[in-house]
BANU-859605 format. One record per residue (C-alpha): y, z, x. Coordinates in steps of 0.05 Angstrom, whole numbers, plus 32768, in hexadecimal, padded with zeros to 4 digits. Layout:
BANU-859605
REC,Y,Z,X $
...
END
This chain:
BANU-859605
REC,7703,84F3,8440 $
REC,76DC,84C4,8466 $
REC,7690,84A1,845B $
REC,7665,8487,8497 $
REC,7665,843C,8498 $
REC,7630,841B,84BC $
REC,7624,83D1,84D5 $
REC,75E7,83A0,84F0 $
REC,75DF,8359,84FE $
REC,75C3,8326,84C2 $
REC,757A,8319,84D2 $
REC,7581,82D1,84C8 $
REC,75C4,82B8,84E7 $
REC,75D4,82FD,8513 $
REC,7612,82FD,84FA $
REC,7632,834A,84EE $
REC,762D,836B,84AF $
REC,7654,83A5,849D $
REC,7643,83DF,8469 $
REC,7683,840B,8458 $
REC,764F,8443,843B $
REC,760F,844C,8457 $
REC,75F7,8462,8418 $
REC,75F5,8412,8403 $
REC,75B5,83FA,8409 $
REC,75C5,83AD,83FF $
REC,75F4,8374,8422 $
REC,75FB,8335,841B $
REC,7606,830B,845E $
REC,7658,82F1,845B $
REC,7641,82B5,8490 $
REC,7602,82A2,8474 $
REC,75F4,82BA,8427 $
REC,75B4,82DC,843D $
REC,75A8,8315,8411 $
REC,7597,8352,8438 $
REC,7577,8396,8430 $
REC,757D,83DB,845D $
REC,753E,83F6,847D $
REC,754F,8430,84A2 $
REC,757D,8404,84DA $
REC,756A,83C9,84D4 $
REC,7573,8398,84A2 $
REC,753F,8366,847F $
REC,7552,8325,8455 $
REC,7533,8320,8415 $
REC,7550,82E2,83FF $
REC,7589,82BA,83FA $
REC,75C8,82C1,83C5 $
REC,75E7,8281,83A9 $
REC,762C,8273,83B0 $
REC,7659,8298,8386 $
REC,7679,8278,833F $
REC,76C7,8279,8345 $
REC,76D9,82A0,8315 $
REC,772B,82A4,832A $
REC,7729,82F1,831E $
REC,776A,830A,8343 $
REC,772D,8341,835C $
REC,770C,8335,83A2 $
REC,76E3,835E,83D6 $
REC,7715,8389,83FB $
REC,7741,8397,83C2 $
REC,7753,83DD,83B7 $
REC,776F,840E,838D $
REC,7775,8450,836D $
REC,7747,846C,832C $
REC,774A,84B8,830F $
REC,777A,84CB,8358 $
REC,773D,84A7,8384 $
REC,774C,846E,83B0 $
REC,7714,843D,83AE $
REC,7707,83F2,83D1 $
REC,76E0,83B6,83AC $
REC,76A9,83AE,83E9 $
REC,7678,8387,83B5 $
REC,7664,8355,837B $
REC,7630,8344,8350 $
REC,7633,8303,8321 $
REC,760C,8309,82E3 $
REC,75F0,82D0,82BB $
REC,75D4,82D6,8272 $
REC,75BE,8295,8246 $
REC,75F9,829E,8226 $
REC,762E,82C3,8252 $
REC,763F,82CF,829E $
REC,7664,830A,82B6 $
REC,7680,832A,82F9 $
REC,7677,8378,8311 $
REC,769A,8391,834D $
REC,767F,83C7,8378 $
REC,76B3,83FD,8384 $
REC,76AD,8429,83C2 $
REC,76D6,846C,83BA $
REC,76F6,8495,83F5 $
REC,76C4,84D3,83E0 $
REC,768C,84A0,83F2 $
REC,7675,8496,83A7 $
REC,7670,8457,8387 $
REC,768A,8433,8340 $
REC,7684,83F4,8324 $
REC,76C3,83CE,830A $
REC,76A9,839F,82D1 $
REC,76C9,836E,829E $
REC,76BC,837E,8252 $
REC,76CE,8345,8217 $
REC,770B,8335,8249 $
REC,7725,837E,825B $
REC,76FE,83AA,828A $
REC,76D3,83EC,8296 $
REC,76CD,841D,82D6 $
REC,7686,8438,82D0 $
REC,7659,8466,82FB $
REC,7617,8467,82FF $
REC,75F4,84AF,82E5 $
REC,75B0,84C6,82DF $
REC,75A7,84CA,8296 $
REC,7567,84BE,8261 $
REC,7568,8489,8239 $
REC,753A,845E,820B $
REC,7516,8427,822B $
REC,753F,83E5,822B $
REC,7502,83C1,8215 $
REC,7503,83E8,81D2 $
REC,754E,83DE,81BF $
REC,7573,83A8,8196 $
REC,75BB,839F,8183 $
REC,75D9,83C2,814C $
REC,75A3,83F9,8149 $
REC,75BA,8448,815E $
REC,759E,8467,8198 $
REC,7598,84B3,81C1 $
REC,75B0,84AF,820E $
REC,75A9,84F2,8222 $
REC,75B8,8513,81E3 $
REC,75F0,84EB,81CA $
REC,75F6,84B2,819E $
REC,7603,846B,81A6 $
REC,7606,842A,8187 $
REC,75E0,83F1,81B1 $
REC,760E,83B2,81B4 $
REC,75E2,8385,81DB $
REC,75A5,837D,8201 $
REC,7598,833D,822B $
REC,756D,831D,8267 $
REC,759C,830E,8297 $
REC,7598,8302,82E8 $
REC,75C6,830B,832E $
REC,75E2,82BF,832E $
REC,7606,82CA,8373 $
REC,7622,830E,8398 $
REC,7649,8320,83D2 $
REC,7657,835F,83FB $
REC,762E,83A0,83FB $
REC,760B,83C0,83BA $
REC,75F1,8405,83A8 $
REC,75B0,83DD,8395 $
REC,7583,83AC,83AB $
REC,7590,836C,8388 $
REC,7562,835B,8349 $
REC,7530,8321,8360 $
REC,752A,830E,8318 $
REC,753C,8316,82D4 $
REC,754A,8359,82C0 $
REC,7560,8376,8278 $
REC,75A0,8392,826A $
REC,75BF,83B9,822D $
REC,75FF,83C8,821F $
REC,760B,840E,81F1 $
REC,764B,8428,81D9 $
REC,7669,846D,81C6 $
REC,7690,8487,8195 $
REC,76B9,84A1,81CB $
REC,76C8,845F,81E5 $
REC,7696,845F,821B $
REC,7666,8429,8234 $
REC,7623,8433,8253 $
REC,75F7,83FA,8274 $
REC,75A9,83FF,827E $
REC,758A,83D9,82A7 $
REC,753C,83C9,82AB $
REC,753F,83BF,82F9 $
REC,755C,8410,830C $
REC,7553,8454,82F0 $
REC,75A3,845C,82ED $
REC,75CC,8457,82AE $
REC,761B,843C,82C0 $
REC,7643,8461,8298 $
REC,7694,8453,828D $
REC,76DB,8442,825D $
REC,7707,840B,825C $
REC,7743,840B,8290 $
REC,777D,83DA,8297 $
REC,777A,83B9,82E4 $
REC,77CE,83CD,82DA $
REC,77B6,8413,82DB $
REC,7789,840E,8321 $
REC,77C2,8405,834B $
REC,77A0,83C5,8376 $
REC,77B7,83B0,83AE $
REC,7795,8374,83D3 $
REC,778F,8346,8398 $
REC,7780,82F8,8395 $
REC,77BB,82D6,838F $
REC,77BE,82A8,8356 $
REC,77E7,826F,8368 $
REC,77FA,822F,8347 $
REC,77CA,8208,8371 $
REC,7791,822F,835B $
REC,77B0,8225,8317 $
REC,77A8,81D5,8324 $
REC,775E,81E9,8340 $
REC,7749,81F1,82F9 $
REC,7750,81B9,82DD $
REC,7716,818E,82C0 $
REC,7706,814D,82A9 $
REC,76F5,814E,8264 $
REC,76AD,813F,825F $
REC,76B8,811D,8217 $
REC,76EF,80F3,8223 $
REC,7702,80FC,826D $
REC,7746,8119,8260 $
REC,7761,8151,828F $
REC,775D,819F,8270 $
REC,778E,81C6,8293 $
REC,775D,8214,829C $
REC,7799,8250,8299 $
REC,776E,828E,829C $
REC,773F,82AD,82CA $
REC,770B,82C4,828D $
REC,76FD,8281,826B $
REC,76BB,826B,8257 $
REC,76CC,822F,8228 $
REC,770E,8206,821C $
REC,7723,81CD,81F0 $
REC,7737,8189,81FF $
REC,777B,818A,81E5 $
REC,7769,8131,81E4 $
REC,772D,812E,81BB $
REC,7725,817C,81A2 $
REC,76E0,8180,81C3 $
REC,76C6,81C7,81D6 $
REC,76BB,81C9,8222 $
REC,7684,81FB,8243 $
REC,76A8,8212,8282 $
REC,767D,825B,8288 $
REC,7652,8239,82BE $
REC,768F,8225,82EC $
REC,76B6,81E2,82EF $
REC,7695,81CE,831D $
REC,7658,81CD,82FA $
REC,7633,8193,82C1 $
REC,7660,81AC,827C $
REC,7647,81A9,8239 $
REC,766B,819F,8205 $
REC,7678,8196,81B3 $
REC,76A2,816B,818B $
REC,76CB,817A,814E $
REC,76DD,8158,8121 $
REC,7712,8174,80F7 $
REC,7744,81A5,8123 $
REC,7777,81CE,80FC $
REC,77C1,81DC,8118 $
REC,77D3,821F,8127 $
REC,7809,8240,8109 $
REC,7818,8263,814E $
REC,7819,822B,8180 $
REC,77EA,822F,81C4 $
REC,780B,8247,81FA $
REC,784C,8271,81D5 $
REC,785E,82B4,81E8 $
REC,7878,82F4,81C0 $
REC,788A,8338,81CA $
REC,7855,8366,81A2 $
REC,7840,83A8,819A $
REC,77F6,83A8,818C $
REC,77CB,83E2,81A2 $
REC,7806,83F4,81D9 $
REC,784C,83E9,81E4 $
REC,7870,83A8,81E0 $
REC,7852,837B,8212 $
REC,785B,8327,8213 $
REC,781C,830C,81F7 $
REC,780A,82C7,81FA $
REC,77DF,8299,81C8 $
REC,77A1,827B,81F5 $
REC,7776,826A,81BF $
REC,7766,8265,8177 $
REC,7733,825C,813C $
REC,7726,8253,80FD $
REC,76F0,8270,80CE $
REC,76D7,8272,8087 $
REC,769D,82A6,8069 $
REC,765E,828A,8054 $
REC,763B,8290,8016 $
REC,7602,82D0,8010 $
REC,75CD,82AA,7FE4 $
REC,75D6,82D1,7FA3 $
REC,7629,82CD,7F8E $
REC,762A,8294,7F61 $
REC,7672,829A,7F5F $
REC,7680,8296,7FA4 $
REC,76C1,8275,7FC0 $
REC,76C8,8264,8009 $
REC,7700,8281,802A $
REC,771E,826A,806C $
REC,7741,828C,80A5 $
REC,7764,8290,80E5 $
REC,775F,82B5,8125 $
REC,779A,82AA,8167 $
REC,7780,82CA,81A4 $
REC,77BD,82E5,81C7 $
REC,77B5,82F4,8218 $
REC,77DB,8326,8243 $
REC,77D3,8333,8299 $
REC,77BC,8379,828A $
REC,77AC,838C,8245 $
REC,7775,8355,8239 $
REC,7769,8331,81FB $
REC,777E,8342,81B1 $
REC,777C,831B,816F $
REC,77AE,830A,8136 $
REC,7786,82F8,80F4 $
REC,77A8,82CD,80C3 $
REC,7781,82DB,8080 $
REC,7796,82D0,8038 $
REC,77B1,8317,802B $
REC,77D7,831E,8070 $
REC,77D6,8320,80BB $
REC,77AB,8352,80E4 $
REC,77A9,835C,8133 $
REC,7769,8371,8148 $
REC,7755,8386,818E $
REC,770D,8385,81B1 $
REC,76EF,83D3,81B8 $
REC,76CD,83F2,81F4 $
REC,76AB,8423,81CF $
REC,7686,8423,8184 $
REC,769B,8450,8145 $
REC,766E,847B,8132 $
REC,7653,8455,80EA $
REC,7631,8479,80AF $
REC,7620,8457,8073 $
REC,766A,8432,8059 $
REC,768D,8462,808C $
REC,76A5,8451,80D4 $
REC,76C7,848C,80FE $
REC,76EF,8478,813E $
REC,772B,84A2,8158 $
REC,7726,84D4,812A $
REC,772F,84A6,80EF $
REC,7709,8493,80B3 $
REC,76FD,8447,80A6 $
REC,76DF,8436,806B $
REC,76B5,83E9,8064 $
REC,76E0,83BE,8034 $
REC,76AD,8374,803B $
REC,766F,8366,805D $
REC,7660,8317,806A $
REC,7649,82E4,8093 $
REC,767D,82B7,80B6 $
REC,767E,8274,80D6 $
REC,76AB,8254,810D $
REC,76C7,8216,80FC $
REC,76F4,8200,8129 $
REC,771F,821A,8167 $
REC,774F,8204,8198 $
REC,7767,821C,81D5 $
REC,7743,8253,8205 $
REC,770C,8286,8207 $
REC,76EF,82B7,822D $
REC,76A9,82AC,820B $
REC,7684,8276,8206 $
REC,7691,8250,81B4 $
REC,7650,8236,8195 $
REC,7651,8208,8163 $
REC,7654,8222,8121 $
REC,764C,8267,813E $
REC,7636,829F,810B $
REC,7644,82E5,8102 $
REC,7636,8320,80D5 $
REC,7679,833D,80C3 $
REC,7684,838B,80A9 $
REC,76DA,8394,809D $
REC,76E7,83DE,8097 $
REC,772F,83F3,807E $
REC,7750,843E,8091 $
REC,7752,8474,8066 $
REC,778F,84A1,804E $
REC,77CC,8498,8078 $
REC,77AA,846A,80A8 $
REC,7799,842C,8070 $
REC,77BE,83FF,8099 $
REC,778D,8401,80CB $
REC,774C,83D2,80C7 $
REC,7711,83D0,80F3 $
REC,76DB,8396,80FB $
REC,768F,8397,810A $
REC,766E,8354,8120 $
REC,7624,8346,8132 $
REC,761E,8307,8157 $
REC,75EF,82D5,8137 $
REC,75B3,82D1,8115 $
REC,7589,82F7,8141 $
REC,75BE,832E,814C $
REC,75C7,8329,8193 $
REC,7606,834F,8198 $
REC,7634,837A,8173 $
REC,7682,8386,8179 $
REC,76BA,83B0,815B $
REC,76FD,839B,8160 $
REC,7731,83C3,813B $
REC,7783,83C4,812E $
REC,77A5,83C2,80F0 $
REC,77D3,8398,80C3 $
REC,7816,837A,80DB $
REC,784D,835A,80B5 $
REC,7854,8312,80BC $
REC,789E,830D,80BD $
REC,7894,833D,8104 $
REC,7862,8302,811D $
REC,789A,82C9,80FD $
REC,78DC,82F5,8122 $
REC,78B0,82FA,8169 $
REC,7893,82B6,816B $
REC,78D6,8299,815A $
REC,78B4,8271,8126 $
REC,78EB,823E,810B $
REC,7905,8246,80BD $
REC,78E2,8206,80A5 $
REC,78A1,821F,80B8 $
REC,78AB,8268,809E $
REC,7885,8258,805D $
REC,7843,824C,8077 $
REC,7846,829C,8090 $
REC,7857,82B4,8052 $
REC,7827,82A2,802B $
REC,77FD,82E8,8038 $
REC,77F9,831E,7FFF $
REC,7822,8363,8011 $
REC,7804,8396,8033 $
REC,77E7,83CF,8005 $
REC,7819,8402,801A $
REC,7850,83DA,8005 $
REC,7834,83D8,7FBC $
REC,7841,842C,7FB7 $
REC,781C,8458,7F8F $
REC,77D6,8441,7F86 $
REC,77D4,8457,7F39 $
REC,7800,841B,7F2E $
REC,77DC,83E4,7F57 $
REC,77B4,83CD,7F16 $
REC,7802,83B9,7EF7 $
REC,7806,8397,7F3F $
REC,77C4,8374,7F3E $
REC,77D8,8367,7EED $
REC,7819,833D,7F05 $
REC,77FB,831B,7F3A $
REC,77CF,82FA,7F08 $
REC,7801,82EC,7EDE $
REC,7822,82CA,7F1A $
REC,77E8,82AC,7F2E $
REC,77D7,828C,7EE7 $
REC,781F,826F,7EE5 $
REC,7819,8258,7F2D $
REC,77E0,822C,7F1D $
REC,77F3,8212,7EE2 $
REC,7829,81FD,7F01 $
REC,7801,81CF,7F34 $
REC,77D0,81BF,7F02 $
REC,780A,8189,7EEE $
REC,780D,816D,7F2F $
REC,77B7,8158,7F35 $
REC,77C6,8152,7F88 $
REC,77C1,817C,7FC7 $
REC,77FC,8162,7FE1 $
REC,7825,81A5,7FDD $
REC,77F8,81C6,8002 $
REC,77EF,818E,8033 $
REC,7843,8192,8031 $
REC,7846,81E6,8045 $
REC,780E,81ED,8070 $
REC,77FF,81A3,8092 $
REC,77C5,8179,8087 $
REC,779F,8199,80BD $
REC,779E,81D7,809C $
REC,7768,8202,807F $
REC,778B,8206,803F $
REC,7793,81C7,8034 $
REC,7754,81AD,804D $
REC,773B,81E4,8013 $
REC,775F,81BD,7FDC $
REC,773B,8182,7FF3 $
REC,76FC,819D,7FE5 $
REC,7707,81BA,7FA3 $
REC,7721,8178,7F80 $
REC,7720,819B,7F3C $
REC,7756,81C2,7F50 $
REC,7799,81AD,7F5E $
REC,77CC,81C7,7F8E $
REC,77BC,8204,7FC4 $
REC,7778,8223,7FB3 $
REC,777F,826E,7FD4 $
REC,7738,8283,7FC8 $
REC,7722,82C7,7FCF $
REC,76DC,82C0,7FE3 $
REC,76A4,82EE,7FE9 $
REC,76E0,8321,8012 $
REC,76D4,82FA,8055 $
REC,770F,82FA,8084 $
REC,7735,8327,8066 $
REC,774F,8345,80A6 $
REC,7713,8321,80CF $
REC,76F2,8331,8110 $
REC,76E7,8300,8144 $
REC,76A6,82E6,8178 $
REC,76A3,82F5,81B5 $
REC,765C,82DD,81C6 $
REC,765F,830A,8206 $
REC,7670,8354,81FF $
REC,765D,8394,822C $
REC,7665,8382,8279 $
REC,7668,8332,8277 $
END
């Protein structure tokens, strides 16, 4: 089936201006940037659009593709910017003569339609609280001011001449739905792997557009090598400072110092064969963190714990986590959607979760790259929820950005053994003993009715264990098994009544962890 496409010359430089539907009421001049809108035949400039931020997205206009059996063709693109985030949404023109939007989401990415729906007003509706759209219920993950930075090709809509709001809801369904305060419609879609669309027309991504992201460290003035398309910060890998690269490369970049980086147990830049959340795919480590929980005001007895998060990459499947806490490794993956939560009880995929910790947690340090932008000392509300019955290997994580609340994620995934991380990262024998210092999963402990004899040994162990390095009155052990850059021994450090490794249990922080992202729904 075909759809009417209809042309006219730019008002400003006459040059020709093509509409593949003429249901699109909005261009944007390829020769001179002038932003254009349709009256009847003619066309009328409005404005002008800035130039567009590079974001080295393997998209671009003329790309096309298939989605539920219907051919479509990227023909437009809108660049969002936020205070804190800047995202990209691609107008997709389908062979019936309807129209999507192709839009990224915490590093993977949605296909959404716009529907004619009721829904709250935007003005009214904060992150975290519940909502009705049309009779159904969601969870509101963010609402922000945000505005068209730069745009190209034709649009279903005029282009916003100002700041407009914009929430973000999710389903239990593992839906998302965006409002926006400048039109009536509500864009309505689920996450999709670009593998999946069958594209054809792509960007190329060569090595010299590879080079083309380099930068200058603004800190010390050492080069920073930028591998993906999605980054918004990176760190210097001369003096560890936290480079601001959301604004383009080209642009003035802020930046942080720190002061004491950890190592990584899973070097930058290896690769290994995983199955998490699909078959076994190569993923890569681009990034990591560490974190520790903070203290709530009223446990006297509180005990900082510390943690560690690797963000692992791959082409198609996005982004997903490993968590290295004290009782065991984790993956956790970003989720389009939002379980349904009631009181202590989270339901997503027909599972149970029930919360296991609530805390507050603090980035410390990180290294490598991210597709958010990392604050200083960032702070998030954590809920970690554990599965019920048969499914207790699986975990689930609720974070609520900041101190305002200005945006709330789910992640879920479950535990994984760390010899399977040791055998696929090829880690070498010597350094084997720094992963197995994690507590065995539940399961492996059998029949519940004889966990308190577990939990009784363990102490025993435990008492023996530290009595043990009680004779020794140094931290060198631990500086010995898991390197003087390391959380654990950095712990000892600070605790110089206590001799040897100090695993601390905390107020339940980071037991499986969640992670920021500073940047969820469609950005």
């Amino acid at each position: 089936m075909t759809h009417r496409s209809y042309s006219a010359l730019c008002p400003n430089c006459g040059g020709r201006v093509e509409f593949r539907s003429a249901a699109s009421v909005s261009s944007v001049c390829s020769f001179c940037r002038s932003t254009l809108v349709r009256e009847g035949e003619a066309l009328r400039r409005i404005g002008q659009s800035a130039e567009l931020f590079d974001d080295h997205s393997p998209l671009q206009l003329g790309a096309s593709g298939k989605y539920m059996g219907e051919a479509f063709t990227l023909v437009g693109r809108l660049q969002w910017q936020s205070p804190d985030a800047r995202w990209t949404e691609w107008h997709a023109l389908f062979s019936n003569g309807s129209g999507g939007w192709l839009s990224e989401d915490n590093g993977a990415y949605v296909f959404s339609f716009d529907a004619e729906l009721s829904h709250p007003e935007i003005a009214s509706l904060q992150a975290g609280q519940d909502c009705n759209l049309s009779g159904q219920h969601w969870s509101v993950a963010s609402v922000v001011s945000a505005t068209v930075s730069a745009a190209e090709g034709e649009l279903p809509h005029p282009l916003p001449q100002g700041a407009v709001l914009i929430a973000d809801l999710r389903h239990e369904a593992g839906e998302v739905a965006t409002l926006q305060s400048d039109v009536s419609t509500v864009s309505v879609g689920r996450p999709v792997r670009l593998a999946e669309l069958a594209l054809q027309g792509l960007r190329e991504i060569s090595e010299k557009k590879q080079d083309g992201r380099s930068i200058a460290c603004p800190s010390c003035g050492a080069s920073i090598a930028i591998q993906l398309d999605s980054t918004k910060a990176v760190t210097c890998g001369q003096c560890k400072a936290v480079v601001d690269v959301s604004k383009g490369v080209g642009a003035d970049l802020s930046f942080y110092a720190q002061n004491t980086p950890f190592e990584p147990l899973l070097p930058l830049g290896s690769t290994a064969t995983l199955s998490l959340a699909s078959h076994a795919l190569p993923w890569q480590v681009v990034g990591a963190m560490e974190r520790c929980d903070l203290p709530n005001g009223a446990d006297e007895d509180f005990e900082q714990s510390f943690w560690h998060e690797y963000l692992l990459y791959h082409p198609q499947e996005g982004f997903v986590f490993l968590v290295d806490a004290e009782d065991g490794w984790s993956w956790m993956k970003p989720l389009t959607g939002a379980p349904k939560l009631k009181s202590d009880l989270a339901r997503w995929a027909g599972q149970d979760y029930k919360r296991r910790w609530s805390y507050s947690a603090k980035t410390t340090c990180v290294v490598g790259e991210f597709y958010w932008q990392v604050h200083r000392g960032e702070q998030h509300h954590v809920m970690d929820f554990e599965g019920q019955g048969q499914a207790r290997r699986h975990r689930m994580s609720r974070e609520q950005q900041g101190q305002q609340g200005q945006e709330v994620v789910w992640s879920g995934g479950e535990l994984i053994e760390a010899s399977t991380l040791m055998d696929a990262f090829a880690i070498p024998a010597h350094q084997r003993s720094a992963f197995k210092r994690d507590a065995a999963p539940l399961h492996a402990l059998g029949d519940p009715a004889r966990w308190p004899l577990w939990i009784a040994l363990a102490v025993i162990v435990l008492i023996v264990f530290s009595a043990a390095f009680c004779t020794n009155d140094s931290c060198k052990d631990a500086r010995t098994v898991f390197g003087e850059n390391s959380a654990e021994y950095q712990q000892c450090l600070r605790q110089p009544s206590r001799s040897g490794m100090s695993f601390n249990s905390g107020s339940g922080g980071g037991s499986w962890g969640g992670f920021s992202s500073s940047g969820g729904g469609h950005k």
